[in-house]
DRENDO-1510 file (C-alpha; in Angstrom, 1 decimal, always signed):
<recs>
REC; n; res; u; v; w
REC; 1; UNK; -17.9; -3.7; +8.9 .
REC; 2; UNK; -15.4; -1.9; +7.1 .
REC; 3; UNK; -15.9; -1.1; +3.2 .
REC; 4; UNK; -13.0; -1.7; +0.4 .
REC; 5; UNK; -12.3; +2.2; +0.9 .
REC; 6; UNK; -11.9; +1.9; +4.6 .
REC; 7; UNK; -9.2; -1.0; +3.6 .
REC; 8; UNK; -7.5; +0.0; +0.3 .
REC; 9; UNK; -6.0; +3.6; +0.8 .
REC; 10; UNK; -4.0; +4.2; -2.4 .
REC; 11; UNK; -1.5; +2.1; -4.8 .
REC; 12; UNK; +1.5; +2.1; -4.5 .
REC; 13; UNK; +3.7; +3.2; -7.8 .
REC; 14; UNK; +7.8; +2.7; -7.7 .
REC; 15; UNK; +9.6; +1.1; -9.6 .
REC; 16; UNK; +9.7; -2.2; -7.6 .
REC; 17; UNK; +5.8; -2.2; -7.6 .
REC; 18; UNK; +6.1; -1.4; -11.5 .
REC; 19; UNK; +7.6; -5.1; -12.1 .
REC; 20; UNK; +5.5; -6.8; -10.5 .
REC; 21; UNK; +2.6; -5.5; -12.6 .
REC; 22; UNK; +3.9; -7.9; -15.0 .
REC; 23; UNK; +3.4; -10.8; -12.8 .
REC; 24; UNK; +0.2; -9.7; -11.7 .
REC; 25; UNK; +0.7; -8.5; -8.5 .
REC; 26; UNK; +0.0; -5.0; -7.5 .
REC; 27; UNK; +0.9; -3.2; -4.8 .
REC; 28; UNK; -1.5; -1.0; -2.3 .
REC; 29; UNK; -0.8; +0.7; +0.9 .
REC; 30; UNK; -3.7; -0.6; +3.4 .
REC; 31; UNK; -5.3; +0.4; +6.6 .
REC; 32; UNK; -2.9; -0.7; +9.5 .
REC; 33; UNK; -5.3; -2.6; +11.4 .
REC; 34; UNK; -6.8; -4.5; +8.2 .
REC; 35; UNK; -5.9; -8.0; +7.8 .
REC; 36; UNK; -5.5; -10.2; +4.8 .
REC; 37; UNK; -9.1; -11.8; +4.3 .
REC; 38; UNK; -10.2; -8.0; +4.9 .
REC; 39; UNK; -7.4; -7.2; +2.2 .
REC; 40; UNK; -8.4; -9.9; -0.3 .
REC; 41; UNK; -12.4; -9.1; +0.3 .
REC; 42; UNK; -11.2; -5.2; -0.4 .
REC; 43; UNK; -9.9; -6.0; -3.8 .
REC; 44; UNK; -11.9; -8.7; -5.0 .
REC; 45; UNK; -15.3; -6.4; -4.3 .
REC; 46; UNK; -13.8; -2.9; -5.4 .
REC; 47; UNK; -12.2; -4.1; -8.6 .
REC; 48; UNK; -14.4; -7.7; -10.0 .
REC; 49; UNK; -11.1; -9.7; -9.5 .
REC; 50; UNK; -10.1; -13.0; -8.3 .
REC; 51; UNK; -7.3; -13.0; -5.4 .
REC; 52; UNK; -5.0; -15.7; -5.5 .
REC; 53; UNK; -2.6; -14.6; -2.7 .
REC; 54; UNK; -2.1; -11.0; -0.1 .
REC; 55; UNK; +1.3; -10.6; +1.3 .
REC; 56; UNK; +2.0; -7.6; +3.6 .
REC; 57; UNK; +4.7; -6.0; +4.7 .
REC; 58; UNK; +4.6; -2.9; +7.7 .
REC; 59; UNK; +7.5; -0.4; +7.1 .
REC; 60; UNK; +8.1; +1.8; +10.3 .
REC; 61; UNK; +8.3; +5.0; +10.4 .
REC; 62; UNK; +11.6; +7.1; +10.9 .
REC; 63; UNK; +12.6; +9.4; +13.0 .
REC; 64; UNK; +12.9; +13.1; +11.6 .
REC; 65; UNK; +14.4; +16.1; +13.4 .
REC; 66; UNK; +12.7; +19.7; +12.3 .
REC; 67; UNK; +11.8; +23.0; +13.9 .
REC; 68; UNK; +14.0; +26.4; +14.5 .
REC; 69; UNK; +17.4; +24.2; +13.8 .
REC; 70; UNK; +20.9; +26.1; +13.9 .
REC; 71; UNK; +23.9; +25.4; +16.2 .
REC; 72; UNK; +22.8; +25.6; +20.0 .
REC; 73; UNK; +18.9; +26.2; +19.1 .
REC; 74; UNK; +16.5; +23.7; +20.2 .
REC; 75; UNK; +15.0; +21.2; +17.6 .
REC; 76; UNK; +12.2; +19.0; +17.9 .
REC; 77; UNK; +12.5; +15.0; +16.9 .
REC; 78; UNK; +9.3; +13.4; +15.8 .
REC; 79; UNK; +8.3; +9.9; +13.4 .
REC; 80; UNK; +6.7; +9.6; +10.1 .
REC; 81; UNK; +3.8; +7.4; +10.6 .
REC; 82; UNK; +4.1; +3.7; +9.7 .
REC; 83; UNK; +2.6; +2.5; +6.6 .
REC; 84; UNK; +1.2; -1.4; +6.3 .
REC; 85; UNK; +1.6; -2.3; +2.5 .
REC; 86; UNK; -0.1; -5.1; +0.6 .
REC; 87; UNK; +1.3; -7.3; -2.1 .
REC; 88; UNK; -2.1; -8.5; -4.3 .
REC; 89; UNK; -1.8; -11.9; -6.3 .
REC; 90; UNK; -4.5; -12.0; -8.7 .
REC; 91; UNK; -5.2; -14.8; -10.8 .
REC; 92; UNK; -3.4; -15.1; -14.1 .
REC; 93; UNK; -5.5; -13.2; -16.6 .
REC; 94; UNK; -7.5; -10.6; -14.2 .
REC; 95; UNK; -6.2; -7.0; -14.7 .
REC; 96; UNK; -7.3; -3.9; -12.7 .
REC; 97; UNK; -8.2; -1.5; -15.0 .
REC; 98; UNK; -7.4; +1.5; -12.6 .
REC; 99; UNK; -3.5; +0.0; -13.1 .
REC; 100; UNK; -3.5; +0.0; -16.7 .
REC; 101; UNK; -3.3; +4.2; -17.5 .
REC; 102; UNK; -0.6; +4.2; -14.7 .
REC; 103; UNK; +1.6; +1.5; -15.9 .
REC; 104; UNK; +0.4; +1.1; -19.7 .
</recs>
């Protein structure tokens, strides 16, 4: 059985992620192959909240182009990796305190 640090890799902090803290929803890039009872059993254990709702979203990766570049050389084409992100609901009133130095 997977543990909440298995599940929950790191938040996420942008701007878009930044107003949703004021609806309380946070934002936390998961383990790909997690799902969202795993999600909501992640948060609710690590941080001593109460999950109303998990939404995810997977962004896939791009393609990048790197090595020895320059006109004729030969350059090698590769992906970033693709990143599963989770949307956390929590019920109005609960606050994760790990949020609150980030965002004030």
């Amino acid at each position: 059985m997977s543990t909440g640090r298995d599940i929950l890799i790191r938040p996420v902090v942008s701007e878009k992620s930044m107003k949703l803290f004021g609806q309380d929803k946070y934002t936390f890039i998961v383990n790909p192959t997690a799902n969202k009872v795993e999600i909501k059993r992640a948060v609710e254990e690590t941080f001593k909240v109460t999950v109303v709702g998990v939404n995810t979203i997977i962004k896939k990766g791009r393609v990048k182009r790197g090595g020895p570049g320059g006109i004729g050389r030969q350059t090698r084409a590769g992906r970033t990796a693709d990143v599963k992100k989770a949307v956390i609901t929590l019920k109005p009133g609960d606050k994760i305190e790990a949020y609150q130095g980030l965002f004030g």
